[in-house]
C-alpha atoms as an extended CHARMM CRD file, in Angstrom:
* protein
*
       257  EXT
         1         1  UNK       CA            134.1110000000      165.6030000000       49.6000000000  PROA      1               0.0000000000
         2         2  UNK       CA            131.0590000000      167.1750000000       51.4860000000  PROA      2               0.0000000000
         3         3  UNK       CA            127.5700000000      165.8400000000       51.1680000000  PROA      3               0.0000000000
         4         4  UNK       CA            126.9250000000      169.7760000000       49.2280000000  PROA      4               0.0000000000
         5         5  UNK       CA            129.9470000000      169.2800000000       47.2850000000  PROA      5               0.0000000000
         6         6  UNK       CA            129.0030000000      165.8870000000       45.9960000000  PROA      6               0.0000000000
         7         7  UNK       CA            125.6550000000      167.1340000000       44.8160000000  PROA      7               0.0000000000
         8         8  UNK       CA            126.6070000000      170.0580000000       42.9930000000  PROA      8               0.0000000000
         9         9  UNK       CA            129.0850000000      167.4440000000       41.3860000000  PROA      9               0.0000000000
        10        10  UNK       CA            126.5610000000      165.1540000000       40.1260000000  PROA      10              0.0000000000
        11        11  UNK       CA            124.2680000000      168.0160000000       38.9770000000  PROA      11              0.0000000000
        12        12  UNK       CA            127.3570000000      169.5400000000       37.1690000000  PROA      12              0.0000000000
        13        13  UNK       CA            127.9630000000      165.7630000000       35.4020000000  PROA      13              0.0000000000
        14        14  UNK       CA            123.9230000000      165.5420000000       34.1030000000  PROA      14              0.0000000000
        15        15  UNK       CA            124.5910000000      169.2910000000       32.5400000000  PROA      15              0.0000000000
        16        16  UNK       CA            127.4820000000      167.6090000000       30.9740000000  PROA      16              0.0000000000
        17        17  UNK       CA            125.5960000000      164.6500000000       29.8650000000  PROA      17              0.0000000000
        18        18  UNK       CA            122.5020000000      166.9910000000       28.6210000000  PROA      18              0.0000000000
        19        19  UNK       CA            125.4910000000      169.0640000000       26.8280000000  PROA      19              0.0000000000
        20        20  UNK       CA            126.7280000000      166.1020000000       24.9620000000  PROA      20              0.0000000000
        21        21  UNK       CA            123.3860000000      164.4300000000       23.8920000000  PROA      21              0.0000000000
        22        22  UNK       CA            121.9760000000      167.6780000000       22.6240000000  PROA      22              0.0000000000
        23        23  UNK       CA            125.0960000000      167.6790000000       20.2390000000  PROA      23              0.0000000000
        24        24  UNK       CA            125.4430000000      164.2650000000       19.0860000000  PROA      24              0.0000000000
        25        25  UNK       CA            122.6050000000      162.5000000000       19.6630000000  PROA      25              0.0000000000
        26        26  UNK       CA            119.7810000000      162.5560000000       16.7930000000  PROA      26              0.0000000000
        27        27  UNK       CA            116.7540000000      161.8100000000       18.7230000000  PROA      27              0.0000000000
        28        28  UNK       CA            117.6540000000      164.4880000000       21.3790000000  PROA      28              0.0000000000
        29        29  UNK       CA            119.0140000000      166.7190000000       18.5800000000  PROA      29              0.0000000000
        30        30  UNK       CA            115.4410000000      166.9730000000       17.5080000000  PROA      30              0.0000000000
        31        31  UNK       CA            113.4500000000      167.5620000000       20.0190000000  PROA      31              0.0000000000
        32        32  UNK       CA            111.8670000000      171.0460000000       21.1850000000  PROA      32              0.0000000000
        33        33  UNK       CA            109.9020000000      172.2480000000       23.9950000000  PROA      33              0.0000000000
        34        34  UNK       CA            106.4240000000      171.0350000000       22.3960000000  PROA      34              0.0000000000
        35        35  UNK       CA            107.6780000000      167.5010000000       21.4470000000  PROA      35              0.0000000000
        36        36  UNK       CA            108.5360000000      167.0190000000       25.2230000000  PROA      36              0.0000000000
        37        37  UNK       CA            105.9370000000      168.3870000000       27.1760000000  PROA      37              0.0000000000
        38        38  UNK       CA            103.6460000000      165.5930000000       26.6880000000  PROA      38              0.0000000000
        39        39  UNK       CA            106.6830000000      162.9460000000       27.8060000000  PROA      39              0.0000000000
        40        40  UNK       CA            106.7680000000      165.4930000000       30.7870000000  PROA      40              0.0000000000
        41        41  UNK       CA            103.5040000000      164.9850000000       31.6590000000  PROA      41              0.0000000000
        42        42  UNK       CA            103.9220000000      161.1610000000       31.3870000000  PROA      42              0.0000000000
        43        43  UNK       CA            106.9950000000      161.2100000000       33.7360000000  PROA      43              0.0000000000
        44        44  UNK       CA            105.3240000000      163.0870000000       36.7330000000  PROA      44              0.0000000000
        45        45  UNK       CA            102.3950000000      160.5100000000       36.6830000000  PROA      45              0.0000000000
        46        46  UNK       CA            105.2520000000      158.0350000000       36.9710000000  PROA      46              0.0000000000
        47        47  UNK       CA            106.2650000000      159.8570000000       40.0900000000  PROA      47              0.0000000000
        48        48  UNK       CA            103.2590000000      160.3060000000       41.4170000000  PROA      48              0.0000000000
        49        49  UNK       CA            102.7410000000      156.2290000000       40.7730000000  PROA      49              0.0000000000
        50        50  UNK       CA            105.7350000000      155.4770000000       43.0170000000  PROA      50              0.0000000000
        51        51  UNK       CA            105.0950000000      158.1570000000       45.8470000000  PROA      51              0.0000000000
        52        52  UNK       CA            101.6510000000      156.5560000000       46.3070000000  PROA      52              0.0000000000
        53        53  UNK       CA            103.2320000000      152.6480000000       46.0320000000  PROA      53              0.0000000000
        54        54  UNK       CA            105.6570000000      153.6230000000       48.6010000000  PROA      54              0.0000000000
        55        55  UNK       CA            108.2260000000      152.6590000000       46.5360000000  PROA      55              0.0000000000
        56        56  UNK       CA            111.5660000000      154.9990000000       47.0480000000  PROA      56              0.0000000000
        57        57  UNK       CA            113.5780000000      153.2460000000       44.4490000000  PROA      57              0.0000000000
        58        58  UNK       CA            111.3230000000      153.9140000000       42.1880000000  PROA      58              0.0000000000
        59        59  UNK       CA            110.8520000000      157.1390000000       43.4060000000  PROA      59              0.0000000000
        60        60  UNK       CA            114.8010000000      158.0710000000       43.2060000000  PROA      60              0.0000000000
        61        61  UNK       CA            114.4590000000      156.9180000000       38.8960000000  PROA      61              0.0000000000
        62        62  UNK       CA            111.5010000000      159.1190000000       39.0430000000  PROA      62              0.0000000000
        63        63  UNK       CA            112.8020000000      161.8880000000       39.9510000000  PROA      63              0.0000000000
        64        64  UNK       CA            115.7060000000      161.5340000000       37.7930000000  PROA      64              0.0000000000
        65        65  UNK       CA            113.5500000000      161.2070000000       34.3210000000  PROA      65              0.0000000000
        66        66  UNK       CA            111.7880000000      164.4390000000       35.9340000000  PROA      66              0.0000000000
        67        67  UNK       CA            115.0280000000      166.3620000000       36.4930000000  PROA      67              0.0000000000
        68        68  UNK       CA            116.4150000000      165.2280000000       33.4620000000  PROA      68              0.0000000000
        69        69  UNK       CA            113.2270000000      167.1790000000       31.9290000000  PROA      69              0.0000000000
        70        70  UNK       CA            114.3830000000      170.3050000000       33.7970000000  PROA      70              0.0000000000
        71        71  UNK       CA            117.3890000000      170.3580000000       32.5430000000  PROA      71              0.0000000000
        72        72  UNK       CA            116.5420000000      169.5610000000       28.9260000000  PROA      72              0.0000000000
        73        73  UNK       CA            113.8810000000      172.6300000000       28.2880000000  PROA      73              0.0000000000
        74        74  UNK       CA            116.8310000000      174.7210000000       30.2320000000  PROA      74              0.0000000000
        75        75  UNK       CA            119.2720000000      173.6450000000       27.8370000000  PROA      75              0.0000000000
        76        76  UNK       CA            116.5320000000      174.7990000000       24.8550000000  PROA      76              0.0000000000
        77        77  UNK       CA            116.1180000000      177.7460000000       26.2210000000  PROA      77              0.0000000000
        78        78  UNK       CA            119.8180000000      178.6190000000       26.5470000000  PROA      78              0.0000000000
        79        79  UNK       CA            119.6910000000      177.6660000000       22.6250000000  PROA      79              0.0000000000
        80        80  UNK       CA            117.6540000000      180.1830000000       21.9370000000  PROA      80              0.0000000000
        81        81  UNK       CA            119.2890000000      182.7060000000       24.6080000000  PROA      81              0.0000000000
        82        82  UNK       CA            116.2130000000      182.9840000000       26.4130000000  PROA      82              0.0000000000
        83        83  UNK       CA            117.0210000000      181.2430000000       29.5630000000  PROA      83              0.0000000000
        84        84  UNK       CA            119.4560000000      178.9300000000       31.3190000000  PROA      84              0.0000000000
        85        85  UNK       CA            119.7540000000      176.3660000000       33.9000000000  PROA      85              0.0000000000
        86        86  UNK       CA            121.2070000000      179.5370000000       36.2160000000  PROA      86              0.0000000000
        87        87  UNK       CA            118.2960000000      181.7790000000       35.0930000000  PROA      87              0.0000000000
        88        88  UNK       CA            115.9270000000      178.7240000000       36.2050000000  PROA      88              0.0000000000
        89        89  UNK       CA            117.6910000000      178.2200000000       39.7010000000  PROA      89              0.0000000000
        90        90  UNK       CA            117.9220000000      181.7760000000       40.4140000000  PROA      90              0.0000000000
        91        91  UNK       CA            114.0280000000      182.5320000000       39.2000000000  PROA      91              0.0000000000
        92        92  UNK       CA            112.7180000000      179.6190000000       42.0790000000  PROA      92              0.0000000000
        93        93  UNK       CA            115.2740000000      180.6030000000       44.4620000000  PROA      93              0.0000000000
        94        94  UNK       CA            114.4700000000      184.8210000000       44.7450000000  PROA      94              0.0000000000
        95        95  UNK       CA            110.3010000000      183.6140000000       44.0330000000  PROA      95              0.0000000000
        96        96  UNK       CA            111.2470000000      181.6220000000       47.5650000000  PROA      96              0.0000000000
        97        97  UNK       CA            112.6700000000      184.4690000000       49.4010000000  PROA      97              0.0000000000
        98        98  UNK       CA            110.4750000000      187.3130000000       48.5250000000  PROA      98              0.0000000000
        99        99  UNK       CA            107.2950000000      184.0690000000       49.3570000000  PROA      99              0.0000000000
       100       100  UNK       CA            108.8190000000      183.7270000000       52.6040000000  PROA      100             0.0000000000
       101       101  UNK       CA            109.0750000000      186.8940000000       54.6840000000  PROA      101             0.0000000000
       102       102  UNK       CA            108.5250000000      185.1520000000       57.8190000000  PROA      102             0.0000000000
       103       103  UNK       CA            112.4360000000      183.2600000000       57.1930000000  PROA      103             0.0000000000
       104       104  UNK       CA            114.1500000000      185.9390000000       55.0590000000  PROA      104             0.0000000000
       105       105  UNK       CA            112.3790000000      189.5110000000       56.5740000000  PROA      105             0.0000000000
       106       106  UNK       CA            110.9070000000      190.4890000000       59.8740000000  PROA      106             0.0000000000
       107       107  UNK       CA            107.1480000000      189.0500000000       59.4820000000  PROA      107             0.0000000000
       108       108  UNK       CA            105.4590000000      186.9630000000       61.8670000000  PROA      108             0.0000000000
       109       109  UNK       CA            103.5490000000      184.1280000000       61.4720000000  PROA      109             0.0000000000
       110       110  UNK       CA            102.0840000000      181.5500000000       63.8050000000  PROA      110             0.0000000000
       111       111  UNK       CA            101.0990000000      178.3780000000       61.7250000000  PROA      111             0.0000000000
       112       112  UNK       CA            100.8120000000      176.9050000000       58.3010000000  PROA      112             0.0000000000
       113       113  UNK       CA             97.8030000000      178.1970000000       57.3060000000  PROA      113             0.0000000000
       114       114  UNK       CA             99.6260000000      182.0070000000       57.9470000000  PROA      114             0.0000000000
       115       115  UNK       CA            101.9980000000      181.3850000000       55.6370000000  PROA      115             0.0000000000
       116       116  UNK       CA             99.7560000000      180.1290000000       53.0920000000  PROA      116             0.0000000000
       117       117  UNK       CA             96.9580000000      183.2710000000       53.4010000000  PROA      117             0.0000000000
       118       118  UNK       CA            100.7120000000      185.5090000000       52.8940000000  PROA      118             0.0000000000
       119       119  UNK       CA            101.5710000000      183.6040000000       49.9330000000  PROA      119             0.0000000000
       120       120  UNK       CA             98.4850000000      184.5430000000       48.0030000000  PROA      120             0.0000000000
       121       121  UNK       CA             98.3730000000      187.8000000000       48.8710000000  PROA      121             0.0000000000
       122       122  UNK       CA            102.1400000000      188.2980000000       47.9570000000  PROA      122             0.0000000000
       123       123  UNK       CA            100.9970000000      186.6290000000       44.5590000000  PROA      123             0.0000000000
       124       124  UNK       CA             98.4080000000      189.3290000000       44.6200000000  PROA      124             0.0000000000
       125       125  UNK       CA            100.7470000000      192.2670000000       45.1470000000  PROA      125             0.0000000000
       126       126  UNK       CA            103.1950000000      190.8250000000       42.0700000000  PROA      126             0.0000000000
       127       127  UNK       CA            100.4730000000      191.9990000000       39.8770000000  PROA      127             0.0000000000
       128       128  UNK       CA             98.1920000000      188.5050000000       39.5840000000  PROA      128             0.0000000000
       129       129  UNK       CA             94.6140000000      189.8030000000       39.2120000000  PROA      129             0.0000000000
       130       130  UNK       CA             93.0120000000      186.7420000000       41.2170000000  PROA      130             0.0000000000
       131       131  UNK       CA             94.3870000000      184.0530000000       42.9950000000  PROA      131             0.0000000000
       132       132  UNK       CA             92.9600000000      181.4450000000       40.8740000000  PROA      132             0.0000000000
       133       133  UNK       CA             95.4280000000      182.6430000000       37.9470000000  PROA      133             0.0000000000
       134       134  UNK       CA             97.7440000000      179.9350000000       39.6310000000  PROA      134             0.0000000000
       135       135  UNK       CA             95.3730000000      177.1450000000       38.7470000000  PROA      135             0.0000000000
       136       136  UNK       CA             96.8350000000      175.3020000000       35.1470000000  PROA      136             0.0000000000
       137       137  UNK       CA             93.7320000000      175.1650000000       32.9540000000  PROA      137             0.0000000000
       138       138  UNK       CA             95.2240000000      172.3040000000       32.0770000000  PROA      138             0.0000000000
       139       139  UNK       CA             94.7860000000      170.0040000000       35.5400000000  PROA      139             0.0000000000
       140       140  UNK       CA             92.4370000000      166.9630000000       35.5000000000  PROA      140             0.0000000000
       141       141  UNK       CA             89.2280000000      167.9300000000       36.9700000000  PROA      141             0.0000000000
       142       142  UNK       CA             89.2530000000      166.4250000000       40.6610000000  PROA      142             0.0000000000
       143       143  UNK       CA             92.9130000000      168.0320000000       40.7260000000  PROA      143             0.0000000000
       144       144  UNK       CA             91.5130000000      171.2710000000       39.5950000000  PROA      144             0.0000000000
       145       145  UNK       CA             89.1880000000      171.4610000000       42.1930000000  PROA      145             0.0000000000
       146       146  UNK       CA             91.0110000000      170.6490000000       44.7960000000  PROA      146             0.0000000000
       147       147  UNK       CA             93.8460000000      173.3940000000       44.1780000000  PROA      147             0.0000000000
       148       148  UNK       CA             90.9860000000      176.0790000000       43.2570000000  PROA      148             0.0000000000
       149       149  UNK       CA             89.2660000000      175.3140000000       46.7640000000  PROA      149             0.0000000000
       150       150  UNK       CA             92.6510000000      175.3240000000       48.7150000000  PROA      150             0.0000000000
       151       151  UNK       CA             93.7300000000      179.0730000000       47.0120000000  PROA      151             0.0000000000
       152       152  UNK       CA             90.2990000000      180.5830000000       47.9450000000  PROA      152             0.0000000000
       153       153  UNK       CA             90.6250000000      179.1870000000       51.2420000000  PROA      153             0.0000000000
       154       154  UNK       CA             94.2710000000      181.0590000000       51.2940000000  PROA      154             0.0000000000
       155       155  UNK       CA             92.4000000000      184.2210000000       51.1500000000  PROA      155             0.0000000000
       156       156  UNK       CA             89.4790000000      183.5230000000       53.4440000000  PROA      156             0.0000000000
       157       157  UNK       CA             86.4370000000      182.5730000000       51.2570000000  PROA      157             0.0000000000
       158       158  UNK       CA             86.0140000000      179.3350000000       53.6130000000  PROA      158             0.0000000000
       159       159  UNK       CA             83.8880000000      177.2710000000       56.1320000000  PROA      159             0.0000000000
       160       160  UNK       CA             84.4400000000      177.7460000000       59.3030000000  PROA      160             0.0000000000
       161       161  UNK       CA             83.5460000000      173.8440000000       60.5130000000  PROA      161             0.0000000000
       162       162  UNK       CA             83.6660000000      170.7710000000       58.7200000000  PROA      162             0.0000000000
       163       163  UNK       CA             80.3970000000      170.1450000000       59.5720000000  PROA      163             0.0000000000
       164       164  UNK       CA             79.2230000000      172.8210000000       57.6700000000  PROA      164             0.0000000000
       165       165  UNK       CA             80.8880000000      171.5840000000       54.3650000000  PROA      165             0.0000000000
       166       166  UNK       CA             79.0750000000      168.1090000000       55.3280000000  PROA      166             0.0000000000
       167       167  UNK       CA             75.3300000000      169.6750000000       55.3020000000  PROA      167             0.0000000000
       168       168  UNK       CA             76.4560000000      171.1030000000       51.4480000000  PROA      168             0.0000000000
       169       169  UNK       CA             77.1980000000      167.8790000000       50.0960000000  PROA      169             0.0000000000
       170       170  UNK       CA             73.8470000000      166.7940000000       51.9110000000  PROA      170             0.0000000000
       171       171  UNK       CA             72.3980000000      169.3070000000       50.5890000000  PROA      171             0.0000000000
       172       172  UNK       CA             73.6050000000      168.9310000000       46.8020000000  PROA      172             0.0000000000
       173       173  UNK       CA             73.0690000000      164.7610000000       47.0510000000  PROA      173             0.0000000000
       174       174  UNK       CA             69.3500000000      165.6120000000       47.5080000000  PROA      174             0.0000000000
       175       175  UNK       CA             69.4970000000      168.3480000000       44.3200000000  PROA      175             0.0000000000
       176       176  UNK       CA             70.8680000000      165.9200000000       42.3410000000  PROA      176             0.0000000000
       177       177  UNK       CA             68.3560000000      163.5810000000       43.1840000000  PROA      177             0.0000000000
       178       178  UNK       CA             65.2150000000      165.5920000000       42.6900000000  PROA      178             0.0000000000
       179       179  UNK       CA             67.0490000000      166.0600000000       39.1660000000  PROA      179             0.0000000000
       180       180  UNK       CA             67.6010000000      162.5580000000       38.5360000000  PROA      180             0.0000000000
       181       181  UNK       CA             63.7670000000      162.2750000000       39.2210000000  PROA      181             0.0000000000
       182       182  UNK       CA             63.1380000000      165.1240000000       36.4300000000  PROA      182             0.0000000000
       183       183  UNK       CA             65.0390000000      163.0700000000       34.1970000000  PROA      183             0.0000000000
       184       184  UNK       CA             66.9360000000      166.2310000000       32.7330000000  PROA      184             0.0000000000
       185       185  UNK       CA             70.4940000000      164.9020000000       31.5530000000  PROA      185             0.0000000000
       186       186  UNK       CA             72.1270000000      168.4570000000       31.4560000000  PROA      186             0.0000000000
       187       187  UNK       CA             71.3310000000      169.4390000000       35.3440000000  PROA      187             0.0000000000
       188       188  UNK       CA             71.7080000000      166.1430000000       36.4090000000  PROA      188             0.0000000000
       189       189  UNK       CA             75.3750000000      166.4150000000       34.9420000000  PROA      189             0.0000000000
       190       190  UNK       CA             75.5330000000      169.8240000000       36.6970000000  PROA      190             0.0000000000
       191       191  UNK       CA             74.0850000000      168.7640000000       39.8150000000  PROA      191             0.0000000000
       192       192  UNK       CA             76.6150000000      165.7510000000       40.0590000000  PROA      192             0.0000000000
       193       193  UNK       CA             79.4370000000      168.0450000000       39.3530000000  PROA      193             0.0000000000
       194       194  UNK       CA             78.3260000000      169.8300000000       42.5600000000  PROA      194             0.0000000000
       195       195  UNK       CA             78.0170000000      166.6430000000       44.2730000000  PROA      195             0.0000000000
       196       196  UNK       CA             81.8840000000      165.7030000000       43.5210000000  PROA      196             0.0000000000
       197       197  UNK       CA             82.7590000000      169.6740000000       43.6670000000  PROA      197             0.0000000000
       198       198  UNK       CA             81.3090000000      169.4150000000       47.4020000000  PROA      198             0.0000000000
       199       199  UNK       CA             82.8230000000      166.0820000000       47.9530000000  PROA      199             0.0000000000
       200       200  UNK       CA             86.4350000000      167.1100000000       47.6820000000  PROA      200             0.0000000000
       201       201  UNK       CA             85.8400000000      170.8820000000       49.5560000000  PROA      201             0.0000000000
       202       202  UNK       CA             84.8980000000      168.4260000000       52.5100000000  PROA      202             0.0000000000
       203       203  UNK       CA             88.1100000000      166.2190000000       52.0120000000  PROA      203             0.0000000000
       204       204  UNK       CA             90.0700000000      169.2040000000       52.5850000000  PROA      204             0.0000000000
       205       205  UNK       CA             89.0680000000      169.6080000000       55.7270000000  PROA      205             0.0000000000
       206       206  UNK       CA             89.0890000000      165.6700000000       56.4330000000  PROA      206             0.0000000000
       207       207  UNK       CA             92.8230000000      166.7010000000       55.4690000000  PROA      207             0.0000000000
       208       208  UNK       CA             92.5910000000      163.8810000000       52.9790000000  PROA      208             0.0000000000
       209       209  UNK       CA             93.6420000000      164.4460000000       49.1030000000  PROA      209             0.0000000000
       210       210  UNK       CA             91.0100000000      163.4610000000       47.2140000000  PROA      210             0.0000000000
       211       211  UNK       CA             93.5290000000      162.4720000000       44.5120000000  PROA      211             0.0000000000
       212       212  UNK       CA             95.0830000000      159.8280000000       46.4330000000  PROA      212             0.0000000000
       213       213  UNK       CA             92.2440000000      158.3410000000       48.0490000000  PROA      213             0.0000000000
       214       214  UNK       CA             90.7660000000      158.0260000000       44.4830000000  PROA      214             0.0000000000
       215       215  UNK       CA             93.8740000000      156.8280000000       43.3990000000  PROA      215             0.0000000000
       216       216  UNK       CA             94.5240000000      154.3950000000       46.1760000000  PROA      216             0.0000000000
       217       217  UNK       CA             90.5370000000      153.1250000000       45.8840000000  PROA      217             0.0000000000
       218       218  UNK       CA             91.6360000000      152.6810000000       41.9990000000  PROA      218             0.0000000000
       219       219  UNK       CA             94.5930000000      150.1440000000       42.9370000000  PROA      219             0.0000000000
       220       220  UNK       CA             92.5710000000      148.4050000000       45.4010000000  PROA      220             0.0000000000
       221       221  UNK       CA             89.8480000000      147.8290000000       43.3070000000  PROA      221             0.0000000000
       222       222  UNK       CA             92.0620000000      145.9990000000       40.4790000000  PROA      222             0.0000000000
       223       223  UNK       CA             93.8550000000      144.0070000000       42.7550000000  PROA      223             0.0000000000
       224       224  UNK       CA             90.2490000000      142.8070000000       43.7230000000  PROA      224             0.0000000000
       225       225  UNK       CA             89.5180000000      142.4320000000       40.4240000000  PROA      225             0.0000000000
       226       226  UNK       CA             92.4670000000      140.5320000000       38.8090000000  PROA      226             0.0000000000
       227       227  UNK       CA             92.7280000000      138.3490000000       41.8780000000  PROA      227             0.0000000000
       228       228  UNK       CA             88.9760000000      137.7070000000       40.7770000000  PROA      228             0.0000000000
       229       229  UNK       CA             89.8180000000      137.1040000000       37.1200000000  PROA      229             0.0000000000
       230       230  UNK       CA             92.8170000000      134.3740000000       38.2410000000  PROA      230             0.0000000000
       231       231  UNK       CA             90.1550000000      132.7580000000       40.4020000000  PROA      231             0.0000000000
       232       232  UNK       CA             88.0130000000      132.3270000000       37.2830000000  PROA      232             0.0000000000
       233       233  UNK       CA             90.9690000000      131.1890000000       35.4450000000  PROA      233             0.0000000000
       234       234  UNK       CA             91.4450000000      128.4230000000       38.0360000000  PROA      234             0.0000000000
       235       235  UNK       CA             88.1980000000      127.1100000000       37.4910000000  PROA      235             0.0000000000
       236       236  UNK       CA             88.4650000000      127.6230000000       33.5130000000  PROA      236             0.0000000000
       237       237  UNK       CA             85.3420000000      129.6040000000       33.7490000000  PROA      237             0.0000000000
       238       238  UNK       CA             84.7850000000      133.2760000000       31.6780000000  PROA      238             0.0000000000
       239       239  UNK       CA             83.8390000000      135.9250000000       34.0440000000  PROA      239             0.0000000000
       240       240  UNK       CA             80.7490000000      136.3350000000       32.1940000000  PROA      240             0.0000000000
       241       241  UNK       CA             79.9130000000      132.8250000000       32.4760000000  PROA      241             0.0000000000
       242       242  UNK       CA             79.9230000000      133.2000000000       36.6650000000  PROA      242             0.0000000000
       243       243  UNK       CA             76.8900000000      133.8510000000       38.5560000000  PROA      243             0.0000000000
       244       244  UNK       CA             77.3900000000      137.3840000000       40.7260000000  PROA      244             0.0000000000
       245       245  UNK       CA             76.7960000000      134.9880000000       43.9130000000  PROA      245             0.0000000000
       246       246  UNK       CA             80.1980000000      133.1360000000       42.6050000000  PROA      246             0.0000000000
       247       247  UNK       CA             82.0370000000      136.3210000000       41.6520000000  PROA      247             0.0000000000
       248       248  UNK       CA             81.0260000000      137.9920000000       45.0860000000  PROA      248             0.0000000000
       249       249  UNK       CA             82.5260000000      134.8350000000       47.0470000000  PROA      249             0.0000000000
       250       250  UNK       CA             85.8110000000      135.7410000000       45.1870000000  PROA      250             0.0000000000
       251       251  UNK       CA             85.5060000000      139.3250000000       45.9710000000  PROA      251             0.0000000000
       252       252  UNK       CA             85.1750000000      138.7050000000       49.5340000000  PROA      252             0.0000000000
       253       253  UNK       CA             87.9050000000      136.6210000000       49.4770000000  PROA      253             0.0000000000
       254       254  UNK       CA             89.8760000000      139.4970000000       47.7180000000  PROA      254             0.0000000000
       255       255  UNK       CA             89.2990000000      142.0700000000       49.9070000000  PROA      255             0.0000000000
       256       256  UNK       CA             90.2200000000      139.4640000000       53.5320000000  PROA      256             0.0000000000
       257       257  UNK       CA             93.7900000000      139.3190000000       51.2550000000  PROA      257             0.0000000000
């Protein structure tokens, strides 16, 4: 059996599966579209967990919980005779030829970021009124930001040097302090939301997702932490009991680990 052959095999045993849970099992026989979508959510933060861990077992069960979403909601849909698992294929697969003129028509490109100012103006000529209609209201802030900043950029409303993007988030650091000195707590929220707004525009062009680095600076910081609390724990001390001179000795030694 081919490598294809095997996969469409395995795909064609999960729609199996999904068949027979939807039809005898009562927890799955309940659920809807709405009851799911926040277990959806949940599972892509999963993945996104593993990607950044580096861990591709875990990324392989991810992926699985995610796809098993996919083809739950299809199944719904096919319910209700709105859509199937086909439709849902087919939908992604034409959206990826008629996206990609420059593999499946005669259009020329010469680098990524061609392909990605055609894709937004394709998206413009299927009727989308602006290019930010893309953007899930939905999205965590620093996420939203990011993806609203790279689809403007699609279209041209850009820097032209990263140095230029450096001066702004100079220059909105020094508005946000001259608010913090007014001691206004409604433009000094505003003014810090430029800060961060600024902040990730100029890890775009550092070609660094602002996500991740977060993220990553979020793991590092509670391994520093926790290997600080077991320290404490050795000595049978309460964190609050140490002196920040003793707690900074064991952060030190955290971050040589």
């Amino acid at each position: 059996m081919s490598d294809k052959a095997a996969q469409l095999k395995a795909f064609e045993r999960l729609l199996i599966i999904m068949d027979e849970l939807r039809e005898q099992c009562p927890w799955d026989k309940k659920q809807t579209m709405e009851s799911l979508r926040h277990l959806t959510i949940e599972e892509v933060y999963e993945l996104g967990d593993a990607i950044l861990d580096n861990d591709l077992d875990e990324v392989k069960k991810e992926l699985g919980d995610v796809l098993l979403h996919i083809v739950f909601y299809s199944k719904i849909g096919s319910e209700t005779k709105d859509f199937d698992i086909a439709d849902v294929c087919n939908s992604i697969c034409d959206k990826l030829v008629e996206r990609h003129p420059h593999i499946y028509g005669d259009v020329k490109v010469e680098n990524e970021e061609d392909v990605k100012r055609n894709w937004e103006q394709l998206k413009l000529k299927e009727g989308k009124k602006s290019v930010l209609e893309g953007v899930p209201k939905s999205l965590p802030a620093m996420v939203k930001a990011n993806r609203i900043q790279d689809k403007v950029a699609g279209v041209g409303f850009d820097w032209e040097q990263p140095e230029q993007v450096f001066e702004k988030v100079e220059e909105e650091l020094a508005e946000l302090k001259a608010e913090i000195a007014n001691g206004n707590q409604d433009t000094i929220e505003s003014e810090f939301g430029d800060v961060l707004f600024s902040m990730i525009n100029y890890a775009r062009f550092l070609k660094v997702n602002p996500e991740n680095a977060l993220e990553r600076t979020n793991k590092k910081f509670i391994k520093r932490f926790q290997y600080l609390e077991g320290k404490a724990k050795d000595l049978g001390k309460s964190l609050k009991d140490m002196s920040l001179a003793e707690m900074d000795t064991f952060w030190e030694e955290a971050k040589s680990l």
